[in-house]
PLY file of the C-alpha trace (Angstrom):
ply
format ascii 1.0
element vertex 340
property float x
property float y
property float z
element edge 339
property int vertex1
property int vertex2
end_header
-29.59 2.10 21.96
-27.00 4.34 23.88
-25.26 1.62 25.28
-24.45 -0.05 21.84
-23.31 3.21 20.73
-21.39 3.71 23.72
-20.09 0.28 23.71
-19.41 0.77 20.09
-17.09 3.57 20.93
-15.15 1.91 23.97
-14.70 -1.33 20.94
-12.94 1.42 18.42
-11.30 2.81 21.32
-10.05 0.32 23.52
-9.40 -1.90 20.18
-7.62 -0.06 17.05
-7.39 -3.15 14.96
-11.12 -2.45 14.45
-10.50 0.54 12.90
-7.83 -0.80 10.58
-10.35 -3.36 9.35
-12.89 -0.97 8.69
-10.51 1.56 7.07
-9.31 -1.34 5.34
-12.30 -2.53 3.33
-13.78 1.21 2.97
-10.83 1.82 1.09
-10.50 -1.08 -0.88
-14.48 -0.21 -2.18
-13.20 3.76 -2.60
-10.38 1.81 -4.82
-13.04 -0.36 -6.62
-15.30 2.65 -7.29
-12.34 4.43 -8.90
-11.71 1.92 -10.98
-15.33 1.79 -12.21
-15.72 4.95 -12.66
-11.86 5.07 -14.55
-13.32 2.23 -16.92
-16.02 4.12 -17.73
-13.56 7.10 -18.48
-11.67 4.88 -21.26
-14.80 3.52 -22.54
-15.95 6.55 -23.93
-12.80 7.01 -26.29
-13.38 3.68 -27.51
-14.38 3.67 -30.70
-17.70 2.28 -31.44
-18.22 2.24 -27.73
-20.85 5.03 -27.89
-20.53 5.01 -23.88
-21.40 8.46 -21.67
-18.22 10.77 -20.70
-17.73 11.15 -16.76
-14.30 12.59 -15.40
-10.76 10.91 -15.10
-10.29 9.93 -11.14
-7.12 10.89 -10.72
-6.82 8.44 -7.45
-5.87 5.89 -10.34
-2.59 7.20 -10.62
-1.45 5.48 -7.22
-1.47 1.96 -9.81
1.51 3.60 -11.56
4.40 2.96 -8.67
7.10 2.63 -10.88
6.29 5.66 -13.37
6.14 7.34 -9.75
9.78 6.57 -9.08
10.46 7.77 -12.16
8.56 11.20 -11.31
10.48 11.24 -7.89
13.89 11.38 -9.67
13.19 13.86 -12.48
11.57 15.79 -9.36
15.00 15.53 -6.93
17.38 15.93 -10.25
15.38 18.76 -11.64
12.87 20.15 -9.43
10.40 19.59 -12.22
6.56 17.61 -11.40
5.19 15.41 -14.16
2.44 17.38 -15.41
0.96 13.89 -16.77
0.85 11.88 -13.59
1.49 13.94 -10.63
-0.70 12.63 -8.42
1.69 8.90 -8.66
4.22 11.24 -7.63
1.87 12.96 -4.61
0.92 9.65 -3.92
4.57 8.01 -3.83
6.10 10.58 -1.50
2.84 10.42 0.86
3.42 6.50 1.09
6.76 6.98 1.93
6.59 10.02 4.23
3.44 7.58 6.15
6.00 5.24 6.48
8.77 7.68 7.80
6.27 8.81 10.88
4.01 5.93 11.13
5.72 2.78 10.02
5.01 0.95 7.14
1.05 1.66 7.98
-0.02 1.91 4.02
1.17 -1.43 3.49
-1.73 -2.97 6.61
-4.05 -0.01 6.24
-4.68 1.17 3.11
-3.18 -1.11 0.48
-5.86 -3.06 -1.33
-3.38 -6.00 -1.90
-2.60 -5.88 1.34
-6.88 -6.12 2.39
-7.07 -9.17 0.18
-4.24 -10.73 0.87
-5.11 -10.69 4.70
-8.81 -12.15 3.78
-7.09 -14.95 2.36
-5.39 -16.00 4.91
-8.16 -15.50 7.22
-10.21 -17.37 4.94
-8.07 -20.20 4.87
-7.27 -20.13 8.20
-11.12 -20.81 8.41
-11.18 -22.97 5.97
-8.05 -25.66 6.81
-8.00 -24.61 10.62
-4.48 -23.02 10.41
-2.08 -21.30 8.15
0.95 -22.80 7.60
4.85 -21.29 7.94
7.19 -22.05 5.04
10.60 -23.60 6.62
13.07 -21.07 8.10
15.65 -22.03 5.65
13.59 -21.53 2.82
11.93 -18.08 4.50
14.82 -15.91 4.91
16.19 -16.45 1.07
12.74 -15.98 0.02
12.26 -12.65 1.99
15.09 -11.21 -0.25
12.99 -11.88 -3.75
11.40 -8.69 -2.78
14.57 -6.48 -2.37
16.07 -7.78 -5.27
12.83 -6.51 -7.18
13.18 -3.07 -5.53
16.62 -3.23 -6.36
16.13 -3.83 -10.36
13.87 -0.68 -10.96
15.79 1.26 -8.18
19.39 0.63 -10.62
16.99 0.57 -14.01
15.25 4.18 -12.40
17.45 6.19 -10.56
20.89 4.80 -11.41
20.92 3.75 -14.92
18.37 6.35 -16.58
20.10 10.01 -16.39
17.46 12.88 -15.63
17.21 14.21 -19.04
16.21 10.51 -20.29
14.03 10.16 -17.62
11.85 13.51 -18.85
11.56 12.54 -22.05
10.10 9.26 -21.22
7.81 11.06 -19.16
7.07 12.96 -22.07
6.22 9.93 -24.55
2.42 8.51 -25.45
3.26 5.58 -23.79
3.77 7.35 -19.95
0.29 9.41 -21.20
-1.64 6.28 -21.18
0.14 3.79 -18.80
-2.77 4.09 -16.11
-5.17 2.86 -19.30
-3.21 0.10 -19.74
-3.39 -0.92 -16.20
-6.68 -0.75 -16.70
-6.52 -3.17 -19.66
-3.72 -5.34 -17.10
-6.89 -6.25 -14.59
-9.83 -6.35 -17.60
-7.93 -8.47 -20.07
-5.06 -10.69 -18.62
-3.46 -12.62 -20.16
-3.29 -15.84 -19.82
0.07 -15.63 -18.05
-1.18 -13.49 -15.81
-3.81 -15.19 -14.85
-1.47 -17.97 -14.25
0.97 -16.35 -11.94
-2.08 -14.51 -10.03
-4.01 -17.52 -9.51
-0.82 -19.26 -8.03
-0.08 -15.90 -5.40
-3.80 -16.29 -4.68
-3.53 -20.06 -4.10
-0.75 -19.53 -1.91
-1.99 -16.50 0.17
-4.46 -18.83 1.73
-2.15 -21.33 2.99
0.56 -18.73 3.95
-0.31 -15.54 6.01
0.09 -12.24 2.93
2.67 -14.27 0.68
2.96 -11.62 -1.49
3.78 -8.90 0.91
5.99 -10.68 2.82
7.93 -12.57 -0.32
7.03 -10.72 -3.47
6.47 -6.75 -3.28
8.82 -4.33 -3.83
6.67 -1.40 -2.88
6.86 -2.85 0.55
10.56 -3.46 0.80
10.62 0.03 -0.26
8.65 1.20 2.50
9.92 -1.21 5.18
13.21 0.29 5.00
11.87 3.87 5.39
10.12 2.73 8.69
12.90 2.17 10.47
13.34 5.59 10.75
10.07 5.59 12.08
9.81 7.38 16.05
6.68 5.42 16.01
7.25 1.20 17.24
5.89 -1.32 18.63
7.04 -1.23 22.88
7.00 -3.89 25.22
6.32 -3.04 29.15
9.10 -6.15 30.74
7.38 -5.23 34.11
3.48 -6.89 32.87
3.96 -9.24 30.07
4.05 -12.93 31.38
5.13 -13.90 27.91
2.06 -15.98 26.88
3.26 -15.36 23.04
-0.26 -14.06 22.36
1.12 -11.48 20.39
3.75 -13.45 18.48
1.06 -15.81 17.31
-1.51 -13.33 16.31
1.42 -11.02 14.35
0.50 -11.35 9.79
4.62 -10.87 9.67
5.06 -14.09 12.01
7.44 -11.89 14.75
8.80 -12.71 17.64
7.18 -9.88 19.77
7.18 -11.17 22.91
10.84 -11.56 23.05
11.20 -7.69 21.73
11.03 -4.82 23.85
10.93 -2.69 20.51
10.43 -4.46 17.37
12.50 -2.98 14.95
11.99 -5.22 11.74
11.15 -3.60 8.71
8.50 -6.37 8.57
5.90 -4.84 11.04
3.44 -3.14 9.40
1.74 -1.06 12.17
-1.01 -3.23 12.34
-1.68 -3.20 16.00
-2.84 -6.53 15.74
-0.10 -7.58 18.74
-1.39 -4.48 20.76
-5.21 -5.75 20.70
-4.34 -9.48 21.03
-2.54 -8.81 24.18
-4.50 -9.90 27.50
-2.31 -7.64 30.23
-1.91 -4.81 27.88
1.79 -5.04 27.75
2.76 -3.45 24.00
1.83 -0.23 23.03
2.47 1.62 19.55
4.59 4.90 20.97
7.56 6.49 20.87
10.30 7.20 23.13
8.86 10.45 24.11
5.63 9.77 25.99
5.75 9.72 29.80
2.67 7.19 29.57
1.00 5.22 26.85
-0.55 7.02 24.27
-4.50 6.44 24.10
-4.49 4.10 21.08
-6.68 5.43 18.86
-3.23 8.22 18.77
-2.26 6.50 15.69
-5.03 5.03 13.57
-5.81 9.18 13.84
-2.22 9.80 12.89
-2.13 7.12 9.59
-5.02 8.74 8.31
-4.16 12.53 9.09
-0.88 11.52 7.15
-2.56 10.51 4.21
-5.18 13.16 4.28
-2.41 15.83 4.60
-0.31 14.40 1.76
-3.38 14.14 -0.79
-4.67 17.26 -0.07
-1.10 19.18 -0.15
-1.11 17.86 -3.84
-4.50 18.79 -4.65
-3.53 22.80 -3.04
-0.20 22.98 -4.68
-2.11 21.84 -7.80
-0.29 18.56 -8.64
-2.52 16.74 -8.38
-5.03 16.56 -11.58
-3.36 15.45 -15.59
-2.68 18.29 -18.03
-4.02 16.07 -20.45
-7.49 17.58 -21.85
-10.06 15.78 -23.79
-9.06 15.87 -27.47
-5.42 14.36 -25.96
-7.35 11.20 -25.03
-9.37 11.52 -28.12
-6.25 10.92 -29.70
-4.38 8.55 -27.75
-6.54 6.37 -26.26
-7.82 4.64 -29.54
-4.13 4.31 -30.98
-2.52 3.04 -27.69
-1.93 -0.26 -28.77
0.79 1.17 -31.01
2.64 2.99 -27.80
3.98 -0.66 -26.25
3.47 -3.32 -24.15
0 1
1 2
2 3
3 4
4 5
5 6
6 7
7 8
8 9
9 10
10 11
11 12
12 13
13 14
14 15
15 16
16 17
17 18
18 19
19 20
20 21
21 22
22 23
23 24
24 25
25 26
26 27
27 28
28 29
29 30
30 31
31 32
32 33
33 34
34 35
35 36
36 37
37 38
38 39
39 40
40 41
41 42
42 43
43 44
44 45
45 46
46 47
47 48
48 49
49 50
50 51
51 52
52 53
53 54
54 55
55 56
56 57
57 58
58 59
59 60
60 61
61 62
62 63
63 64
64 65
65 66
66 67
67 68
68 69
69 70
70 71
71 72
72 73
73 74
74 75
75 76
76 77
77 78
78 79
79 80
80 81
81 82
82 83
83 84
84 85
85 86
86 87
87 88
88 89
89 90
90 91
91 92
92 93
93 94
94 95
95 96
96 97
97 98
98 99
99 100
100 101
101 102
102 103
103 104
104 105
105 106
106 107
107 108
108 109
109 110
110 111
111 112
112 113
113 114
114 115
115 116
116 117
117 118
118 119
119 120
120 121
121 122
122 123
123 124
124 125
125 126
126 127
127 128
128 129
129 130
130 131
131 132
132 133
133 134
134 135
135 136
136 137
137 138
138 139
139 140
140 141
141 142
142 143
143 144
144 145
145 146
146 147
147 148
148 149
149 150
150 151
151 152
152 153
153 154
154 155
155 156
156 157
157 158
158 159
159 160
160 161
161 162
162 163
163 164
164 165
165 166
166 167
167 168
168 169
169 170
170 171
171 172
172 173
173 174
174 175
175 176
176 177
177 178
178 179
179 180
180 181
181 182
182 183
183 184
184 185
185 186
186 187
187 188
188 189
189 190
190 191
191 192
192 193
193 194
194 195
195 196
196 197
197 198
198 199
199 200
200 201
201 202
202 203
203 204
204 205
205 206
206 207
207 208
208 209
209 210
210 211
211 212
212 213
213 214
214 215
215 216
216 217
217 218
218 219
219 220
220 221
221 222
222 223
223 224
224 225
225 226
226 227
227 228
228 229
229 230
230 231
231 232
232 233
233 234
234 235
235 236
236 237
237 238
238 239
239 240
240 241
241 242
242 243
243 244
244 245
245 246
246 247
247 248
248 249
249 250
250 251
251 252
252 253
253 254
254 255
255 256
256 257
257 258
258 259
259 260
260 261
261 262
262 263
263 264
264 265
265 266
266 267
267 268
268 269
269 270
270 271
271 272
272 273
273 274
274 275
275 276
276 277
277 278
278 279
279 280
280 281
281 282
282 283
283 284
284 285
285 286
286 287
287 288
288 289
289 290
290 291
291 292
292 293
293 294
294 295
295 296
296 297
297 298
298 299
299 300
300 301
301 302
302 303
303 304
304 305
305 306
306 307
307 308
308 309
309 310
310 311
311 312
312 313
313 314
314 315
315 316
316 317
317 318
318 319
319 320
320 321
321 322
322 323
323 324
324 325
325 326
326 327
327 328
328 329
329 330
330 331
331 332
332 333
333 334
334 335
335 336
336 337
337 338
338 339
């Protein structure tokens, strides 16, 4: 029995993709759970519903990126937190301050579209043999769709919308009960979502995390900010024989063994590279370290990060709604009226 624990330990040790996977799919059931437990929330301001009244998990708030953006300019403009949503602000600005330190590590770690976008692939891999790679031609121009997307609610957010517009639609019934319509966005779809969904799915198992790497501008938001990153992705010239091991087991399809940093504000932080390497030639460090870090340095360090930035907003007290009960009393049965 000790020597499966202990060889337990030198697994999570000596191989950190482990731990991604594992933080991975506790996360994405921690996600689940709140969304259970938020369902039940809403269902007991249905009318008619008659259902029990448990608390408002405020972790939902992380499903409301763009009314976060929002939040982050009223917050640089005026100082001011949303009182309504703070934690999507919390939550924003601990995304992005992961990915200033630690790459773009939400994005392979935590993100639950992320988690099942990677078991598609995997799925399909083991289901057709192989994933495939769309043509370079068609790759690059495809990459951009992405930016483009950032770039519409970046101009429609922060440039367009002054501040004082900004707070009062921050104020309004419809910013109140956006996270319940997200709710009603996964539990009734329409049928054009369920069109446009079905087709990502269909093509994340033929193409390793089509979304991320085509489609989501939460990730080309957070790709950029890891380039400022200390943390990367090092190549030792003096041991790797260049058996592309690591190129061919990289989700963002780089050229790693041809790197001695890899700089692209596609890699993730996955470490995936690091553990598929047979002469232990890359290392996630930065320029600092007289030898190697020991790798479990920065699974540690992704999860401190988020850790610290929840629990700073929970402290500082932005973290919970200042919406009480009668509020939702009142708003959740007329939402309908507040928008689509």
């Amino acid at each position: 029995m000790n020597t499966g624990v202990a060889g337990l330990a030198y697994n999570l040790a000596a191989r950190p993709n482990i731990w991604r996977q594992v933080v991975q799919w506790v996360f994405l059931l921690w996600i689940l759970w709140l969304g259970w437990r938020f369902g039940q929330f809403v269902a007991h301001f249905v009318p008619g519903a008659d259902a029990p009244y448990v608390p408002r998990p405020t972790g939902v708030d992380g499903f409301l990126p763009i009314g976060g953006l929002a939040s982050l300019k009223l917050w640089l403009f005026r100082g001011e937190v949303d009182p309504t949503h703070p934690a999507a602000l919390v939550l924003l600005l601990t995304f992005i301050g992961m990915s200033l330190v630690a790459k773009k590590s939400f994005c392979s770690w935590l993100c639950p579209v992320g988690t099942l976008s990677e078991g598609a692939w995997k799925l399909g891999q083991r289901m057709f043999g192989r994933n495939w790679r769309i043509w370079a031609w068609l790759d690059y121009p495809l990459r951009g769709l992405k930016y483009l997307l950032l770039g519409f609610f970046v101009k429609i957010l922060l440039l367009d919308m002054p501040a004082f517009a900004i707070a009062n639609f921050l104020q309004t019934p419809y910013w109140a009960v956006s996270d319940v319509k997200m709710l009603k966005f996964f539990t009734a779809p329409s049928a054009l979502t369920l069109w446009v969904v079905g087709l990502i799915t269909a093509l994340s198992f033929v193409y390793k995390n089509f979304w991320c790497r085509y489609l989501c501008p939460y990730g080309a938001m957070l790709g950029m900010v890891s380039v400022l990153s200390p943390f990367k992705i090092r190549r030792d010239e003096d041991t790797c024989t260049s058996c592309q091991k690591c190129s061919r087991a990289c989700p963002s399809l780089l050229p790693v063994h041809r790197k001695d940093t890899v700089m692209s504000v596609e890699c993730t932080g996955c470490l995936t590279c690091v553990d598929a390497c047979p002469h232990a030639s890359l290392r996630m460090g930065t320029l600092l370290e007289s030898k190697p870090l020991p790798r479990w340095v920065f699974p540690l360090l992704v999860l401190g990060l988020y850790a610290g930035g929840v629990g700073f907003g929970m402290l500082s007290g932005h973290w919970h709604s200042n919406l009480e009960y009668a509020d939702y009393m009142r708003l959740i049965p007329s939402m309908d009226q507040f928008g689509h």
